[in-house]
C-alpha positions in Angstrom: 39.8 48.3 145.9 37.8 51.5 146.2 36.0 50.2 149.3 39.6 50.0 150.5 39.9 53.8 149.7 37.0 54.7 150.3 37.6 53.6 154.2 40.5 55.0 154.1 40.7 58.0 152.3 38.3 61.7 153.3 35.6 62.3 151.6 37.3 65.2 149.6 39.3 62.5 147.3 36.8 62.5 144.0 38.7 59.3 142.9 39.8 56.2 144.8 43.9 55.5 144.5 45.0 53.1 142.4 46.7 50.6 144.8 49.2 48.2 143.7 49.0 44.5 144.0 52.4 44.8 145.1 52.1 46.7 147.8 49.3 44.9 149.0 51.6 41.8 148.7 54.4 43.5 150.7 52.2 44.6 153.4 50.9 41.1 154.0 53.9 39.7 154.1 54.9 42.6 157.0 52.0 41.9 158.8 52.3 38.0 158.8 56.1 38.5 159.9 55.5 42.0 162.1 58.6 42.4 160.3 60.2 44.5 158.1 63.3 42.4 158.0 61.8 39.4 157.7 59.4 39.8 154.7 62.0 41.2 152.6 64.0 38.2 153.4 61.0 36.4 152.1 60.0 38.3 149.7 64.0 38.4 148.5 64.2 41.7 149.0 66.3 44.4 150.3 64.7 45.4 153.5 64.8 49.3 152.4 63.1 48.2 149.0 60.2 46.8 151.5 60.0 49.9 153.4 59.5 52.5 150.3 56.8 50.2 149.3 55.0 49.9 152.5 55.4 54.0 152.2 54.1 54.4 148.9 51.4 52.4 150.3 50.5 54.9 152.9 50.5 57.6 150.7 48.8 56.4 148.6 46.1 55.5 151.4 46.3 59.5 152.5 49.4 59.1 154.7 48.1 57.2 157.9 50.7 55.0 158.9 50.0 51.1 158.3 52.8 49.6 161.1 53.9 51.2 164.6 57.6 51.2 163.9 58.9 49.6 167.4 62.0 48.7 168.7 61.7 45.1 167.7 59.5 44.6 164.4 56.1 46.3 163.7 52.9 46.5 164.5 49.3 47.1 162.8 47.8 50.9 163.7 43.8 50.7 163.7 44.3 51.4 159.7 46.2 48.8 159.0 44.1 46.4 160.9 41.0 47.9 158.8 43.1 47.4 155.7 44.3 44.1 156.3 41.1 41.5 155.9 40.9 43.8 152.8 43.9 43.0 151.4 43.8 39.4 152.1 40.2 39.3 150.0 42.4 41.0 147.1 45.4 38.1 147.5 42.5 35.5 147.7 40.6 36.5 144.3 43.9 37.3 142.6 44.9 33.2 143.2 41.7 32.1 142.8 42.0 33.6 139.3 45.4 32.7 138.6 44.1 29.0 139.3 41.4 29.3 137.4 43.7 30.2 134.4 46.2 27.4 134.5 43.4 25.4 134.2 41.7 27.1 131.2 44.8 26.6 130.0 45.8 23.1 131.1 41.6 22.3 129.8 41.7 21.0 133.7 38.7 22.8 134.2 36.4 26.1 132.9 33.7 24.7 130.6 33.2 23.2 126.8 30.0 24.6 125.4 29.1 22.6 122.0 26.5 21.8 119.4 26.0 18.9 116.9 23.6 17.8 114.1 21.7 14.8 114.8 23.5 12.3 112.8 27.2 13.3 114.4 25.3 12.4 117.6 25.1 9.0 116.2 28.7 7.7 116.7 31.0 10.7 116.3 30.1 13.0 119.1 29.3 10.4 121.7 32.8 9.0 120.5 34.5 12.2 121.1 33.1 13.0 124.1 34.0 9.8 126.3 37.7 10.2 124.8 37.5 13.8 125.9 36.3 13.1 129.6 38.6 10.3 130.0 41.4 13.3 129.7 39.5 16.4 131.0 37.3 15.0 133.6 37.1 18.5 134.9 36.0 20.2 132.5 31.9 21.0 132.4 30.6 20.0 129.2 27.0 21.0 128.0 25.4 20.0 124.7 22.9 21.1 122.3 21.5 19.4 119.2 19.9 21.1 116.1 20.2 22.0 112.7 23.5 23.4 111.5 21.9 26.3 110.5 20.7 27.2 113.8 23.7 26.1 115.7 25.4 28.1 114.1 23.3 31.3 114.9 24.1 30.3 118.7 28.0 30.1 117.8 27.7 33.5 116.7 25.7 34.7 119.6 28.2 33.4 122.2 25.5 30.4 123.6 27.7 27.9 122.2 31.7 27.4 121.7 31.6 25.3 118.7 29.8 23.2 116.6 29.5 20.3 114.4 27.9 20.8 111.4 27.6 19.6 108.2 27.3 21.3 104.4 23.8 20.1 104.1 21.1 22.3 104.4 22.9 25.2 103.3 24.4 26.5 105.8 26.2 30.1 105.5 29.6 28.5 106.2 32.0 30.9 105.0 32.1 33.3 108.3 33.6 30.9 110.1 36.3 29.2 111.3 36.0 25.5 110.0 38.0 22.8 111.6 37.4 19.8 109.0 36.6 16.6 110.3 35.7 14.3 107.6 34.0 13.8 104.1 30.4 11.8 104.6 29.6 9.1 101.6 25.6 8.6 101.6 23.6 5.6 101.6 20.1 4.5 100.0 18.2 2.5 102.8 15.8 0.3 101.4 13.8 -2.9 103.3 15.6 -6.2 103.3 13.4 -7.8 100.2 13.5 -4.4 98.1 14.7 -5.1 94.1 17.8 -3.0 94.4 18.9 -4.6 97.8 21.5 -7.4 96.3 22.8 -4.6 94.1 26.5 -4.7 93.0 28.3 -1.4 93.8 26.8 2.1 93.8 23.3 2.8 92.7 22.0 5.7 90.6 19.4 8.0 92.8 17.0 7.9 89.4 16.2 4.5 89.7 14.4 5.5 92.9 12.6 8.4 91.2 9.4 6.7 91.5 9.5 5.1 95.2 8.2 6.4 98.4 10.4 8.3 100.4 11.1 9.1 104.0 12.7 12.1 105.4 12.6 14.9 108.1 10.6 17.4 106.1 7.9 17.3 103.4 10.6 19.4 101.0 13.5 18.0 99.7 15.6 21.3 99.7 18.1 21.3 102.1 17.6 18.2 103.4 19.9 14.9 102.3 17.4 14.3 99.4 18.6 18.0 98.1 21.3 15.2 95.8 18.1 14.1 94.3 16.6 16.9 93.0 19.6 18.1 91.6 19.4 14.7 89.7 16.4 15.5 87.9 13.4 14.6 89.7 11.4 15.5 92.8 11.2 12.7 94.9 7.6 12.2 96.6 7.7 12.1 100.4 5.3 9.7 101.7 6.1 10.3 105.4 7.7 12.7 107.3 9.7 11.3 110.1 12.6 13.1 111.7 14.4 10.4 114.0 16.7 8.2 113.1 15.8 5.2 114.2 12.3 5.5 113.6 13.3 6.3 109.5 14.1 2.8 109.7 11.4 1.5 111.1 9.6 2.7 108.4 12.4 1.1 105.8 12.2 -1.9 107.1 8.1 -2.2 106.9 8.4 -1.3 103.4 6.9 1.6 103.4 9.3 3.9 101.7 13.2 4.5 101.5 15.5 7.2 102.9 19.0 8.6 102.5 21.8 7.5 105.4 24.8 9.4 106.0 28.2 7.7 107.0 27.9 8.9 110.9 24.7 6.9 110.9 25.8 3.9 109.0 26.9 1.7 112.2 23.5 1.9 114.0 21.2 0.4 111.3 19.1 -2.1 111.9 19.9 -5.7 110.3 16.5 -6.2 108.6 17.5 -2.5 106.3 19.7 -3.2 103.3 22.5 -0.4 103.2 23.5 0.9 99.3 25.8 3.2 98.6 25.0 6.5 96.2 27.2 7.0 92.9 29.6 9.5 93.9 28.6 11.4 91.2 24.9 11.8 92.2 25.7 12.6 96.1 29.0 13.8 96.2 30.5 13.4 99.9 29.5 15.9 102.2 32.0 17.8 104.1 31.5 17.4 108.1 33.2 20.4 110.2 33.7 21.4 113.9 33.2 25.2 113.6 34.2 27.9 115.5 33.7 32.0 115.5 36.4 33.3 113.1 39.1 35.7 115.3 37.3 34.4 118.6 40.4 33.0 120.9 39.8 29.6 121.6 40.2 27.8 124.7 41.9 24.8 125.7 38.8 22.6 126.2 37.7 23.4 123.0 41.2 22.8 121.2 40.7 19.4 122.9 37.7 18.5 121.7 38.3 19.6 118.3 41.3 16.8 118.6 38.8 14.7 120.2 36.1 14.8 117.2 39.1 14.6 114.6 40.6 11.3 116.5 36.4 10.2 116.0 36.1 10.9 112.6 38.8 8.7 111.7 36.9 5.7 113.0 34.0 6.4 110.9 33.2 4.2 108.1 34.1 5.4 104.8 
């Protein structure tokens, strides 16, 4: 708008007028109709109520008149005609952005900007996500995976619209906004000819206190394998190995065991012998989507917060 002014104000003006959307809406109509008559009728106006807006619109614009008032209708002057392509740009942007709203609002479009631990990325997320494009196929999604720790430091810093994280690892949890998705059992996996793998019901995590175990880092603390040292003993991690898939690889040539979460249950491999951990070693670990606390929230991520819940509930227990 103060290009507008600018072209059509003198130099003396130290500020730019504040021009109405309005009146910019009035004088297109005018100039579409060369009518005063006309656009009001459009507009559903009184034809006077039109002409004190077109007025205030020259005023405003240092008093050069807009329309040649003729006989029959009006017509552009030179500063209307400079004014006009102007206006039009304004009327453009202004519906472009309206648009652009109704579908923030309707999640028919804007973007989804998330973050998940490894193991969610297992069954949950990818679950989620297909659901969610099914309905929002408009929507541009981005992903990032990580710990929950650092996820959440990208929450905080605006990189990311919400996350999925998990109470392991010690996350600082309590400045957010935490959209629960489900409580996580934990599994022992241990190779198909292992002792303990034709157990009956949960095992205790000290009778593996002497066996070899696999995990994503060399110390237990704040890791899965945090359930066993609160049990007692400091389990001795033979190899560090940080996928997945590649932990049971390792199970299944014997050369250690490893803790499985829920979310990761489905995808092991048939030759690795699932057993669930006594409740009261390795209590059930809560799983949240989280979100800044007091940040508005949009549509798309309202969405996919249904999205991950409608997940969870298809995840073993």
């Amino acid at each position: 708008m103060s290009s507008i002014a600018g072209m059509l104000t003198s130099h003396d003006e130290p500020d730019p007028p504040d021009l109405s959307t309005v009146w910019l809406r009035v004088f297109l109509e005018v100039a579409r109709h060369g009518s005063f008559t006309v656009a009001a009728r459009t507009l559903g106006w009184t034809q006077s109520a039109v002409s004190r807006q077109i007025s205030s619109l020259e005023s405003a614009l240092g008093g050069a008149p807009l329309f040649d008032r003729l006989p029959r209708g009006v017509r552009l002057t030179e500063a209307g005609r400079t004014l006009l392509p102007y206006a039009e740009a304004v009327s453009g942007s202004l519906r472009g952005a309206a648009r652009e709203l109704a579908e923030l609002r309707a999640a028919a479009g804007g973007r989804l900007r998330f973050g998940a631990f490894p193991t969610a990325d297992a069954a949950l997320v990818p679950q989620a996500l297909a659901a969610f494009h099914a309905r929002h196929p408009r929507v541009r999604v981005s992903r990032e995976e990580g710990l929950s720790a650092a996820l959440l430091g990208r929450l905080t810093a605006g990189r990311l619209d919400l996350v999925v994280v998990s109470t392991t690892g010690r996350a600082p949890l309590d400045a957010y906004a935490l959209h629960h998705l489900l409580d996580e059992t934990l599994y022992v996996a241990v190779p198909a000819g292992h002792p303990l793998a034709s157990a009956d019901g949960p095992v205790r995590l000290a009778r593996l206190a002497d066996a070899d175990w696999i995990a994503g880092s060399a110390r237990p603390e704040g890791t899965l394998l945090d359930a066993a040292v609160r049990q007692g003993f400091q389990p001795h991690v033979a190899h560090v190995v940080a996928e997945w898939t590649a932990k049971q690889g390792y199970v299944a040539a014997g050369l250690g065991v490893t803790l499985v979460p829920a979310l990761a249950a489905a995808s092991v491999r048939p030759d690795v012998v699932l057993l669930p951990v006594h409740a009261e070693d390795a209590p059930p670990r809560a799983v949240y989507a989280a979100t800044v606390r007091g940040r508005s929230l949009t549509a798309a991520v309202r969405a996919f917060v249904t999205a991950l819940r409608q997940a969870a509930e298809r995840v073993p227990r």
